[in-house]
N, C-alpha and C positions, 0 to 999 in steps of 0.2 A: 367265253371267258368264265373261269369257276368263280362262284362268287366268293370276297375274299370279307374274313371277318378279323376285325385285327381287335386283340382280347386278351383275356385268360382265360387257363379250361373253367377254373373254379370259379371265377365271377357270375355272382346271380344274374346280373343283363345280360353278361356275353352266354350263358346257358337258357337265356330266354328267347337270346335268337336263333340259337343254336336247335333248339326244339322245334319251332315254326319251319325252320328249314329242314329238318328230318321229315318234321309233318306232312310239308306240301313235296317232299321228296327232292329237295333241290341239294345238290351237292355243293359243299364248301369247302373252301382252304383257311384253317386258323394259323394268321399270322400273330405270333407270340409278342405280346408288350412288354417290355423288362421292368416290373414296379420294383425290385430291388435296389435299381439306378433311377429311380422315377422320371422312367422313359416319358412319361403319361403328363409329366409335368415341366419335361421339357420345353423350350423355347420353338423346338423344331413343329414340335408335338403340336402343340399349342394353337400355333399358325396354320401348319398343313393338318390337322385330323381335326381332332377337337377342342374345339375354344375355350372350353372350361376344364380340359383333362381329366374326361370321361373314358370308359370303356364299356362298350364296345363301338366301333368304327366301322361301317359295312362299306366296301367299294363294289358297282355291281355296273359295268356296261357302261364303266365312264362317270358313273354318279355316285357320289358320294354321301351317305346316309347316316345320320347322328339319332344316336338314342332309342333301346330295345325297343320301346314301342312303336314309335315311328318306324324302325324297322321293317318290324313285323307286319304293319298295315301297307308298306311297301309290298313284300313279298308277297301278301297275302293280295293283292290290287297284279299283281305280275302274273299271280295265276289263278285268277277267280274262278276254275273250273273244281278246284279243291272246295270251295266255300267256307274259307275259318271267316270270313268276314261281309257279311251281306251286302249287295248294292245300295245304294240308296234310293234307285228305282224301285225295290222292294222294301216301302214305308214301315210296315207290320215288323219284319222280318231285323230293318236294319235299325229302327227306336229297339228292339230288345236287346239287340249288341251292342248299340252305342249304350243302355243302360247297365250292361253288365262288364263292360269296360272299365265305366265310368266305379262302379263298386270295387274293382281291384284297385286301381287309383286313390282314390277317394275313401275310401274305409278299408280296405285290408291293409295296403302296404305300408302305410306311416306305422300303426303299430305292430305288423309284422319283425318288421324293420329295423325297430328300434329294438325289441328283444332280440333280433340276430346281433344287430349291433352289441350289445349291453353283454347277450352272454358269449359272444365268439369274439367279434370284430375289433373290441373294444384293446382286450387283453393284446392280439395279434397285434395291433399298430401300436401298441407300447403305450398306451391311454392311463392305464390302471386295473382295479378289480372293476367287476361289473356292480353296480347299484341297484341293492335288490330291490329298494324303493321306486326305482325306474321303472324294474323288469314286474312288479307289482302292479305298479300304473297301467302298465301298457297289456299287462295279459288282462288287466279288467275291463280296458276300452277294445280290445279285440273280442272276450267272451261277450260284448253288447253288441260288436257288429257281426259277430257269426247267430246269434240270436238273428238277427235279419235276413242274414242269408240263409237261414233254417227256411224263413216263410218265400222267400224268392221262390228255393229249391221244390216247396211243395208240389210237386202235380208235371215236374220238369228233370228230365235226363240231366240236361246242363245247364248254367246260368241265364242263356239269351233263350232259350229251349228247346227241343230232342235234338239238336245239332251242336256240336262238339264247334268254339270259334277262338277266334283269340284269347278271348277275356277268362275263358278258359285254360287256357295253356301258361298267360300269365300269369296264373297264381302259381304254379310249378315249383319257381326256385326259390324263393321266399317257404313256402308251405314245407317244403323239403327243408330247406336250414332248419326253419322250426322243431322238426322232426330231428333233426340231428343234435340239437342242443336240447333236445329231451322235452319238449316242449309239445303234449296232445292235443295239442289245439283244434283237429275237430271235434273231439270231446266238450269242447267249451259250447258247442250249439247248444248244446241240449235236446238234442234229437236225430234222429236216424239221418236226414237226407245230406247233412256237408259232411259226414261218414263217408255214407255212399255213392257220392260226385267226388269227394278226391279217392276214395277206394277205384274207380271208375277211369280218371285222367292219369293218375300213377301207373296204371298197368299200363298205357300207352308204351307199344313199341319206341315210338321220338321219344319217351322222355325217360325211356328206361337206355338208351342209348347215349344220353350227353347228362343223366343227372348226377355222374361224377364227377364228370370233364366235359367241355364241348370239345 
């Protein structure tokens, strides 16, 4: 059975699973969610996909799978021959990805996020203009956590180290909106290396393949 991703091409999660699955080469079918008729917050929706009327929705083998990351640590657990996500028989290996997870989570995305939100997402749902006071706040709590990721990155290919894993691929669709709403945010490190870690994961075939559409 192909695995099915039920989404939009454009949504940052449904493009975050969308990458994982180019990555470890598994083939998908995206089945369309109509947010125009706010399929997503249907009653049907609700009950059978997602409880809170999220997207994206993986079915895979009978099982059914909520929420990009949980996703991806799915997929990436289905085919540990790839290694986006370490054993945890290997201690060394899987403390460095469960901490560079935990840094996409925990420090990038809230204020990634909210600047997508503020200068895209905001206008699209019919919200208002964007608050440059917001988008002020949040690129100055993002330039303090890419200052961190400057020193993570020191001496390191990729976040968990030389090995390319999830918490890497996570920062994708976030890091790309940024970029699209004009926003240089690796420039806010202050230094060569979260340059040249996303110069590095952007050339990625998967993410050069779904970072318009999954």
């Amino acid at each position: 059975m192909v695995l099915e991703i039920h989404g939009i091409p454009a949504s940052t999660c449904t493009r975050r699973v969308a990458v994982v699955a180019k990555e470890l080469g598994v083939p998908y079918k995206l089945v369309p969610v109509d947010f125009s008729v706010k399929e997503h917050k249907s009653e049907k929706y609700l009950s059978e996909k997602h409880p809170f009327g999220r997207v994206p929705v993986v079915y895979d083998d009978g099982h059914r799978i909520l929420e990009s990351r949980a996703i991806g640590r799915y997929l990436a657990a289905k085919h540990p021959e790839k290694d986006l996500a370490p054993p945890p028989s290997d201690l060394e290996a899987y403390a460095r990805f469960e901490e560079a997870a935990s840094l996409e989570y925990s420090d990038f995305d809230a204020p990634a996020s909210s600047i997508v939100y503020e200068k895209l997402f905001k206008k699209m749902f019919g919200a208002g203009e964007p608050d440059e006071a917001l988008v002020a706040k949040y690129t100055a709590t993002l330039k303090t956590k890419l200052a961190g990721y400057e020193r993570v990155l020191e001496g390191r290919k990729f976040l968990a180290g030389d090995k390319l894993t999830l918490a890497d691929l996570y920062h994708l669709p976030y890091g790309y909106a940024l970029e699209k709403v004009g926003v240089d945010w690796p420039a806010l490190s202050g230094g060569p290396n979260v340059e040249r870690w996303w110069k590095t994961i952007t050339a990625l075939p998967s993410w050069q393949a779904v970072k318009d559409g999954a």
